[in-house]
SELO-737550 format. One record per atom (N, C-alpha, C): residue in one letter; x, y, z; residue number from 0; atom name. Coordinates in pm, whole numbers, always signed. Each point is the difference from the previous one (the first is absolute). Example, Ala and Ser with C-alpha at 12.3 -4.5 7.8 and 13.67 -1.06 7.14 Angstrom:
<sites>
> A, +1319, -569, +780, 0, N
> A, -89, +119, +0, 0, CA
> A, +90, +120, +0, 0, C
> S, -35, +105, -72, 1, N
> S, +82, +119, +6, 1, CA
> S, -77, +109, +73, 1, C
</sites>
This chain:
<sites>
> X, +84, -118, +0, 0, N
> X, -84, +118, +0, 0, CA
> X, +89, +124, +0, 0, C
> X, -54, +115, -5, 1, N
> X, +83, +115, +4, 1, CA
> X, -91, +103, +33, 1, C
> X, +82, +132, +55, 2, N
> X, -89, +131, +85, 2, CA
> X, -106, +43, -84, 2, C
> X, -80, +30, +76, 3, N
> X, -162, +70, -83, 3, CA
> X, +65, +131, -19, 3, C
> X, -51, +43, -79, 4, N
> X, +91, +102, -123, 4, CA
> X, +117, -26, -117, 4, C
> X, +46, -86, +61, 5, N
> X, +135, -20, -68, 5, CA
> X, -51, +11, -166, 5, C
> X, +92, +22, -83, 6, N
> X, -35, -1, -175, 6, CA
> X, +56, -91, -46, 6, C
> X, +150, -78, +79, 7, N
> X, +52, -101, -72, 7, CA
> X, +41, -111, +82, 7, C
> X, -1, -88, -10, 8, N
> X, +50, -140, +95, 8, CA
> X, +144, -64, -72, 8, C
> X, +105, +14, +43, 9, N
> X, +84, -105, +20, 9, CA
> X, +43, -112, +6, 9, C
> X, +4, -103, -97, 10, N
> X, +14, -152, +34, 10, CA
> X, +155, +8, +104, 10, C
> X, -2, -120, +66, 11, N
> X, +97, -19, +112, 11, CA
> X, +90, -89, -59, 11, C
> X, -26, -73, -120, 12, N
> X, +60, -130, -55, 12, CA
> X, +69, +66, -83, 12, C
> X, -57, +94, -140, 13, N
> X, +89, +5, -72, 13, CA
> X, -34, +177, -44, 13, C
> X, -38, +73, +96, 14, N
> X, +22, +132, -37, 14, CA
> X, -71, +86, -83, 14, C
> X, -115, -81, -50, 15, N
> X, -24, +18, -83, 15, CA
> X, -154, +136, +24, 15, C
> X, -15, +140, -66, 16, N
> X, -69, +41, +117, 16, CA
> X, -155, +49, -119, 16, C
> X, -75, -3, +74, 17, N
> X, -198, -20, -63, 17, CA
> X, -29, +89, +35, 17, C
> X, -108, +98, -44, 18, N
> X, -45, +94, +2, 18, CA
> X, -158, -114, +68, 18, C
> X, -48, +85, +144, 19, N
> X, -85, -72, +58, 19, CA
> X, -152, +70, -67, 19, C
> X, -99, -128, -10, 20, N
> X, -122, +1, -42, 20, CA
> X, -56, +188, +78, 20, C
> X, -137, +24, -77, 21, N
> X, -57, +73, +68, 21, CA
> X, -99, -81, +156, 21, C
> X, -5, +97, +105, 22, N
> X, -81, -49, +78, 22, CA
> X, -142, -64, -30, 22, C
> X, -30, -132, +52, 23, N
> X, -124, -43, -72, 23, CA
> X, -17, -118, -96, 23, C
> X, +124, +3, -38, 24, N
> X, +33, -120, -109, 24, CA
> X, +23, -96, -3, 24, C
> X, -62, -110, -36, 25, N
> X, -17, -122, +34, 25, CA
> X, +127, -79, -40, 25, C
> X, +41, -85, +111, 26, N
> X, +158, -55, -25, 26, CA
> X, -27, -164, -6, 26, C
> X, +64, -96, -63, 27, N
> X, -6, -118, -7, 27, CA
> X, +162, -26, +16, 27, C
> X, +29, -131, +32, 28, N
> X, +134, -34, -18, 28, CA
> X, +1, -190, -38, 28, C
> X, +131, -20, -47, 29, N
> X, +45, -107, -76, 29, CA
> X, +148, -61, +60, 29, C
> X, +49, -101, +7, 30, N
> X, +152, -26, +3, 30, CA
> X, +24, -12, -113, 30, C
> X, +173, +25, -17, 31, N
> X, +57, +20, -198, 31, CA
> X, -4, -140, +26, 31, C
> X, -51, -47, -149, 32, N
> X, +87, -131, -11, 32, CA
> X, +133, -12, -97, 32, C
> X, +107, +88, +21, 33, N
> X, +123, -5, -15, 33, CA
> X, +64, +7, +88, 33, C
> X, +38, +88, +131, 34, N
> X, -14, +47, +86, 34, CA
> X, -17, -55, +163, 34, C
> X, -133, -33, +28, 35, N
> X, -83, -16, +60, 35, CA
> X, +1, +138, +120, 35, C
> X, +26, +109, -43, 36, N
> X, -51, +124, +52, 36, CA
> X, -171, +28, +28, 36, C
> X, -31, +68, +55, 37, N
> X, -118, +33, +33, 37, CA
> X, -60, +138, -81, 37, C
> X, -72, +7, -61, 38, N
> X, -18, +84, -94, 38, CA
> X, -159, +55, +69, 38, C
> X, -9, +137, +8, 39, N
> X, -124, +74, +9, 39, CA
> X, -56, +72, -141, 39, C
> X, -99, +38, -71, 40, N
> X, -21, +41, -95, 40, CA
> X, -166, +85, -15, 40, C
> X, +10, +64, -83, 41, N
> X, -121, +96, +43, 41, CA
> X, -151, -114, -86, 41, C
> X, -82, -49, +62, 42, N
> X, -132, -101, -72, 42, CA
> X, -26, +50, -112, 42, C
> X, -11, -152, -115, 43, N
> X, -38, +58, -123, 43, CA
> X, +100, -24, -92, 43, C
> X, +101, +15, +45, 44, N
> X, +163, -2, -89, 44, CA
> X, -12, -150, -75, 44, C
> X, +19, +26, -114, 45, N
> X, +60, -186, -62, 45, CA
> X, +83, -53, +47, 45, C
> X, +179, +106, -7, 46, N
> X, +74, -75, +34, 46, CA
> X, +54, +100, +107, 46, C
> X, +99, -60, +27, 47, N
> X, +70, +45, +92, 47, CA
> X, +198, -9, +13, 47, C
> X, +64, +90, -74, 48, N
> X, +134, -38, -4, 48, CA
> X, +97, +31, +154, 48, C
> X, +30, -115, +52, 49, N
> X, +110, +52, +137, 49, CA
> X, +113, +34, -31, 49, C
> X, +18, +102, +56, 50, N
> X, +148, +99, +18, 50, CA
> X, +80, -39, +21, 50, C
> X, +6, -153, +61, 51, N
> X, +99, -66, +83, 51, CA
> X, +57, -33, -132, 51, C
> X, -29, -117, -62, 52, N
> X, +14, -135, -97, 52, CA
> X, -53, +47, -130, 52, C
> X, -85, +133, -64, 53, N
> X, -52, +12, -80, 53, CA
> X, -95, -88, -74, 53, C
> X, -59, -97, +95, 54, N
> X, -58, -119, -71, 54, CA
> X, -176, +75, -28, 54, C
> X, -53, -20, -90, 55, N
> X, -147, +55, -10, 55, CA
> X, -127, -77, +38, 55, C
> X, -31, -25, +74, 56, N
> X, -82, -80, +94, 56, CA
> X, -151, +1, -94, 56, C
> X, -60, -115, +4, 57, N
> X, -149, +54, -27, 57, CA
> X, -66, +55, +108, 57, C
> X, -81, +76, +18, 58, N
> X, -100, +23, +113, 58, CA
> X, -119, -4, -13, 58, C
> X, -53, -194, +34, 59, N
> X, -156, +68, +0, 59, CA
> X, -39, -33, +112, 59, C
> X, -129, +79, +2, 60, N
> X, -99, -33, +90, 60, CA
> X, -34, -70, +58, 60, C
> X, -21, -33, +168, 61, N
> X, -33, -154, +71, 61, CA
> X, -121, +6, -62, 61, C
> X, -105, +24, -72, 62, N
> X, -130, -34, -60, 62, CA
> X, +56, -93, -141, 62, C
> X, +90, +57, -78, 63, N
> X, +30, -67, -139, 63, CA
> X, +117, -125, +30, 63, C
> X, +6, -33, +131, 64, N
> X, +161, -109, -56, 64, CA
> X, -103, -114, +144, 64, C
> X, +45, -129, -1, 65, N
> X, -43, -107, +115, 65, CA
> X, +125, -55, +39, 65, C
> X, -1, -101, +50, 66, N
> X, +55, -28, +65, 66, CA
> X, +54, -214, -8, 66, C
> X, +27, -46, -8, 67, N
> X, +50, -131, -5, 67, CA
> X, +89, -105, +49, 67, C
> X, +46, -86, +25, 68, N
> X, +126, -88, +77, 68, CA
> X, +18, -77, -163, 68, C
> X, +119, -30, -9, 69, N
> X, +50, -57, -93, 69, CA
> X, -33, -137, -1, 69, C
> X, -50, -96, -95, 70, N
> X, -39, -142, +26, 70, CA
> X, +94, -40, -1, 70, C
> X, +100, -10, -5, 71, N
> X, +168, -79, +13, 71, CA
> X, +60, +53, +118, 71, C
> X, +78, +134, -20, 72, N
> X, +100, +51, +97, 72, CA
> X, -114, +64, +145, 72, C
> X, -63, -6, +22, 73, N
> X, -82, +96, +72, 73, CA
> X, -10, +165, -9, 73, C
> X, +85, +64, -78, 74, N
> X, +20, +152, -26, 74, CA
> X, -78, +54, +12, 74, C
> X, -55, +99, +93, 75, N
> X, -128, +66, -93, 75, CA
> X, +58, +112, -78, 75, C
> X, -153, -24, -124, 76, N
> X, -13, +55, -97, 76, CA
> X, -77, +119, +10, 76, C
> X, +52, +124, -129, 77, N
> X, -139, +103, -13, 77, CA
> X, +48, -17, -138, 77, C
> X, -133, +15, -14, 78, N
> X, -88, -14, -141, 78, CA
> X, -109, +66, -22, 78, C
> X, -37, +99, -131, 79, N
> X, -122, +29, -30, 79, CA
> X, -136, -32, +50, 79, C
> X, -102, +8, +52, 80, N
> X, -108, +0, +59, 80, CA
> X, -85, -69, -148, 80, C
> X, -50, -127, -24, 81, N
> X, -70, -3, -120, 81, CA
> X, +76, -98, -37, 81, C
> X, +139, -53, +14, 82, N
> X, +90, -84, -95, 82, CA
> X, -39, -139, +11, 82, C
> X, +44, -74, -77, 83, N
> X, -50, -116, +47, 83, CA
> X, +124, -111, +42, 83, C
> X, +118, +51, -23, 84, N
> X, +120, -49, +44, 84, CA
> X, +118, +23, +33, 84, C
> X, +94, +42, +70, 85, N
> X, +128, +52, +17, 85, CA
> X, +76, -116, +11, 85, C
> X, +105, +79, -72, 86, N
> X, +128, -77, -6, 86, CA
> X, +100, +61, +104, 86, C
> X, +47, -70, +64, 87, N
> X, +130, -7, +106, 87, CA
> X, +151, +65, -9, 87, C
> X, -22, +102, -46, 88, N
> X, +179, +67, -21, 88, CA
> X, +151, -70, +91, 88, C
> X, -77, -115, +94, 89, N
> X, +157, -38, +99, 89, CA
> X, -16, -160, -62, 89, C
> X, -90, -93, -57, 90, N
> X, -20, -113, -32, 90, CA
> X, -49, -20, -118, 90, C
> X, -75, +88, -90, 91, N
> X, -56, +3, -92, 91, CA
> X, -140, -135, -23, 91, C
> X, -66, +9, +129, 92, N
> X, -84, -89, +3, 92, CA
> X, -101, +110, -20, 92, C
> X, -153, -31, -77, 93, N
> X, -93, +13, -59, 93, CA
> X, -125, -60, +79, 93, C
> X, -31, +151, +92, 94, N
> X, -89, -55, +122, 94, CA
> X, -150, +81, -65, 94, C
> X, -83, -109, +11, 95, N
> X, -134, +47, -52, 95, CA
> X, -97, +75, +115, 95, C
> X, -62, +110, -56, 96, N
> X, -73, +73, +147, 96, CA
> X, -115, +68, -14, 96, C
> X, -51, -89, -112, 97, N
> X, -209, -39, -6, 97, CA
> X, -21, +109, -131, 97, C
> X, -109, +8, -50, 98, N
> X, -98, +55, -47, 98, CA
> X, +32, +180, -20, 98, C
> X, +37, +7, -144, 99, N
> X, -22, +169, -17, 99, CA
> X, -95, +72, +23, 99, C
> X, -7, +84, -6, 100, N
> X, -110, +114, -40, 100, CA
> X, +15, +23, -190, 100, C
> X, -110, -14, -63, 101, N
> X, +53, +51, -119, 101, CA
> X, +39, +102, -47, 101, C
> X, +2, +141, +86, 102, N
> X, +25, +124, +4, 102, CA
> X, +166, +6, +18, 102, C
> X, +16, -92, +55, 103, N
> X, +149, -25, +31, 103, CA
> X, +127, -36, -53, 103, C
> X, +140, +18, -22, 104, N
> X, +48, -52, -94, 104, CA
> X, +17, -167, +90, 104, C
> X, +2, -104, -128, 105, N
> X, +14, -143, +69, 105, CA
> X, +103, -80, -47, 105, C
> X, +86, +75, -64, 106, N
> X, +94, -64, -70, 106, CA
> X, +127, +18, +128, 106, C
> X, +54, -113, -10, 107, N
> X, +141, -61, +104, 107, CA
> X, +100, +103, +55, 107, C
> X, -33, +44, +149, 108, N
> X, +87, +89, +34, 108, CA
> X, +91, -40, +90, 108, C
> X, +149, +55, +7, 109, N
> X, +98, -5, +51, 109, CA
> X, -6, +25, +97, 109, C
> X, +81, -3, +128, 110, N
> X, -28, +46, +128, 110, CA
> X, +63, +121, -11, 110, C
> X, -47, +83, +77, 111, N
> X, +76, +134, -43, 111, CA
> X, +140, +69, +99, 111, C
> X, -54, -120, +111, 112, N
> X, +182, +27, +67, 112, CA
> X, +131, -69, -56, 112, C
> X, +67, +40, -73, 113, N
> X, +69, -60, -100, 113, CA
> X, +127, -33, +87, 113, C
> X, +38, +68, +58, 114, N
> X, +149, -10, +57, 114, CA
> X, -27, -34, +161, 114, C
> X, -31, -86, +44, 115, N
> X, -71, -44, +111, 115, CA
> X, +84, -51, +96, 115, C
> X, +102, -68, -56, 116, N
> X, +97, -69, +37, 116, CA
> X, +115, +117, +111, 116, C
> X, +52, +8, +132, 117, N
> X, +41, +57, +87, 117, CA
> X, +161, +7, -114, 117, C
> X, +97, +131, +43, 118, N
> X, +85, +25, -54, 118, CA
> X, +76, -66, +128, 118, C
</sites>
């Protein structure tokens, strides 16, 4: 967090310094998955690039992404809300997880934490 007033915040990791939201503004946050920094971001944003690692994060919405355990490795997964299968980025096992919406895209999605694996 940082002082009420302040205009800019400071990262502590890598210096890197943000011009802070207006008062009022709705904040969401993400971990990088390059990284695994903690990322805050103003709601709404697609993506999200960290300062740290420069990696560009997707950002969606806990309404648009679910949730899963890997049928092989146990991992959990996020995946599109609607999909009808994710694939495993640490095993490449192909875990099925029911019934689309047809509004939805349903074609085979990747897990989207790609670099998952601890440095």
């Amino acid at each position: 967090m940082y002082p009420v007033g302040a205009t800019s915040v400071c990262c502590a990791v890598c210096n890197a310094v943000t011009a802070v939201p207006p008062p009022g503004t709705e904040m969401a946050q993400l971990v990088c998955g390059g990284c695994h920094t903690f990322l805050m971001y103003i709601r709404g944003a697609i993506s999200v690039q960290c300062s740290c690692c420069h990696t560009v994060n997707l950002a969606l919405e806990a309404n648009q992404v679910a949730h899963v355990n890997c049928g092989s490795c146990r991992m959990l997964l996020m995946y599109q809300y609607g999909a009808r299968s994710v694939k495993c980025a640490v095993c490449s096992f192909v875990t099925s997880v029911g019934v689309s919406s047809p509004f939805l895209s349903n074609s085979l999605l990747k897990c989207i934490i790609y670099n998952c694996r601890k440095r």
